[in-house]
N, C-alpha and C positions, 0 to 999 in steps of 0.2 A: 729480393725478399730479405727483410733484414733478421728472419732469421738466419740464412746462411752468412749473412755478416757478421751475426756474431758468435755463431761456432765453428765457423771459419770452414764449411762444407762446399765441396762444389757440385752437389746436388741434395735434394731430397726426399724421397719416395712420400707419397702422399695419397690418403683421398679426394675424391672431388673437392671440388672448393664450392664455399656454399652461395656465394657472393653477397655477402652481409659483412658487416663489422665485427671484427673480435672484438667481444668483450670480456670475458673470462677464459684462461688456458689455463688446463691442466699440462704439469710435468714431471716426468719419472725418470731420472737417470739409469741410463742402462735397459735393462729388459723390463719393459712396463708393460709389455701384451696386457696379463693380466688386468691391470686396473683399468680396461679401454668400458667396461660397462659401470663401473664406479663416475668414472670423468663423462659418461653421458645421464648418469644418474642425478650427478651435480649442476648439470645443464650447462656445462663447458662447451664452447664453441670452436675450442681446439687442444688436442692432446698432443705432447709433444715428448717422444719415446724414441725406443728401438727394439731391433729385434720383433717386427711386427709380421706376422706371415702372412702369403697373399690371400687366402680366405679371410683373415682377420679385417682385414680393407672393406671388406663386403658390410662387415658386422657393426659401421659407421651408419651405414645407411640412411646416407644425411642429414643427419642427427648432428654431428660434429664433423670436424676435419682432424683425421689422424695424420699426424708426420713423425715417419721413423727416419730419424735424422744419422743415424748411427750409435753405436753402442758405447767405443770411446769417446765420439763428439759429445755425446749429454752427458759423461761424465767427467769429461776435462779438466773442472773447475771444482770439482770434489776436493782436492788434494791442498790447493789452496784454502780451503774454504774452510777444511777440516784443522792447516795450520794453523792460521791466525783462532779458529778456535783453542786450540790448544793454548797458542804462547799467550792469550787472555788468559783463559783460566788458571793455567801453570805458568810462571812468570817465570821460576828459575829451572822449566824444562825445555832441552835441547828440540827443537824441530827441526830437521833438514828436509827439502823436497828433493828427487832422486833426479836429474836433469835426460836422463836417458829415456829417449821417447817407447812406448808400449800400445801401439796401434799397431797390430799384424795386420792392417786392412788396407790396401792402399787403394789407388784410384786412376783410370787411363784414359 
């Protein structure tokens, strides 16, 4: 699945799968419970989160396919994202990114 190729997960909790083509995904870094009837309201054919609880799976109801990929996995790429915003906008302010990993969650 190449979203785990590229949040580099080696799983995904999910719902059903609908067996159509993705055409439109919704995504919310971090804890997007919340928005899972937004992204089915926009007739998103997959929502891509975390922090999803196991009644919330129910609440897809083949509507979409939710996948809680993990909480630091979707948000990974925040930190980069957020630097080169900056050093664009502020040309003579310092950015450093912190090289010490911050995932308490590991995997076996």
């Amino acid at each position: 699945m190449k979203l785990k190729e590229i949040l580099k997960v080696p799983f995904i909790r999910h719902s059903p799968l609908r067996g159509k083509m993705v055409g439109t995904v919704a995504v919310c870094g971090g804890s997007g419970s919340f928005l899972l009837q937004d992204a089915i309201h926009r007739n998103a054919d997959f929502f891509v989160t975390s922090d999803i609880k196991y009644h919330q799976f129910f609440d897809a109801d083949g509507r979409i396919v939710v996948a809680d990929a993990g909480h630091y996995e979707t948000e990974q790429f925040a930190c980069n994202l957020l630097a080169d915003y900056l050093k664009k906008k502020f040309a003579k302010f310092a950015v450093q990114i912190s090289d010490t990993p911050v995932n308490p969650v590991n995997y076996f």
